[in-house]
C-alpha positions in Angstrom: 5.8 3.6 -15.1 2.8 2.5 -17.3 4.2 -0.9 -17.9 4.9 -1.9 -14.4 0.9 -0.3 -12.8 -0.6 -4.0 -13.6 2.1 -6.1 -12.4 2.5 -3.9 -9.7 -1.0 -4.1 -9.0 -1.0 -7.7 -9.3 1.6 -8.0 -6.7 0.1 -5.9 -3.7 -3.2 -7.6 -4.3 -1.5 -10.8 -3.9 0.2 -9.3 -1.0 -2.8 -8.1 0.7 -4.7 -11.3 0.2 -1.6 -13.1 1.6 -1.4 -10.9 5.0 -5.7 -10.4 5.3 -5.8 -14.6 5.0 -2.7 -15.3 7.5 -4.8 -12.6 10.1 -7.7 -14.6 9.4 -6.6 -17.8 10.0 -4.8 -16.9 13.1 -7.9 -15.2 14.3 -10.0 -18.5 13.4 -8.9 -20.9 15.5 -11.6 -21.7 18.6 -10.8 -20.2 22.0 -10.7 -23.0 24.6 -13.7 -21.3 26.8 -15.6 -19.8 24.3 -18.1 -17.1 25.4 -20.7 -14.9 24.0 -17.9 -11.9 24.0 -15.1 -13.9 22.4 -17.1 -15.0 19.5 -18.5 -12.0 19.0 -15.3 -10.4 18.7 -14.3 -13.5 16.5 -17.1 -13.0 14.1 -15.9 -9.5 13.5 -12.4 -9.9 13.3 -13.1 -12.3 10.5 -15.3 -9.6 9.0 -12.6 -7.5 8.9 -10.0 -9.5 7.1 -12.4 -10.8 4.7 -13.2 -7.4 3.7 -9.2 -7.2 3.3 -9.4 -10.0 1.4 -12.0 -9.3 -1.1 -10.0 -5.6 -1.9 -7.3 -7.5 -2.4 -8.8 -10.4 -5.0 -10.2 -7.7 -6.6 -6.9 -5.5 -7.0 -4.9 -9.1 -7.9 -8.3 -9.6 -10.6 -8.3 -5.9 -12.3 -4.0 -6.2 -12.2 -4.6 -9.5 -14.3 -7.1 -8.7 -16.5 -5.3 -5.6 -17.4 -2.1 -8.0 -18.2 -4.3 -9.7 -20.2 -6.0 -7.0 -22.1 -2.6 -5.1 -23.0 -0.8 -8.4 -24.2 -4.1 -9.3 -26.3 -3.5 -5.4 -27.5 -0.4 -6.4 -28.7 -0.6 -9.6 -30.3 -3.2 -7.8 -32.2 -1.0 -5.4 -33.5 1.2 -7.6 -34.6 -1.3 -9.3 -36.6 -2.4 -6.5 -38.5 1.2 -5.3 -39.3 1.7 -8.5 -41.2 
């Protein structure tokens, strides 16, 4: 299970930021009457999935850097077997 945490990680950050950005563009587009109301409740919707999104880069970020840092770990142990 400990090999697969970071690239399962990886993957539902990458999911999250996928579904947070499709619910922000859809919210995005401009109302054809806009009022004081609607773009108020605009403004937060797009709040709300940015906030998604950010949780989401930072779970994709921490997925990869652990990648990283574990197949650094062990290039570096093969090196000093040599």
């Amino acid at each position: 299970m400990r090999k697969f945490a970071p690239l399962a990680l990886l993957t539902v950050g990458l999911l999250v930021m996928l579904g947070a950005f499709l619910c922000l563009a859809g919210n995005a587009l401009p109302y054809q009457d806009p009022t004081a109301e609607l773009l108020a409740h605009q403004a937060s919707e797009a709040r709300k999935w940015n906030i998604l999104f950010l949780v989401g880069l930072v779970a994709t970020a921490t997925g990869a850097i652990w990648l990283l840092v574990r197949r650094r770990a062990k290039r570096r142990a093969k090196k000093l077997k040599w």
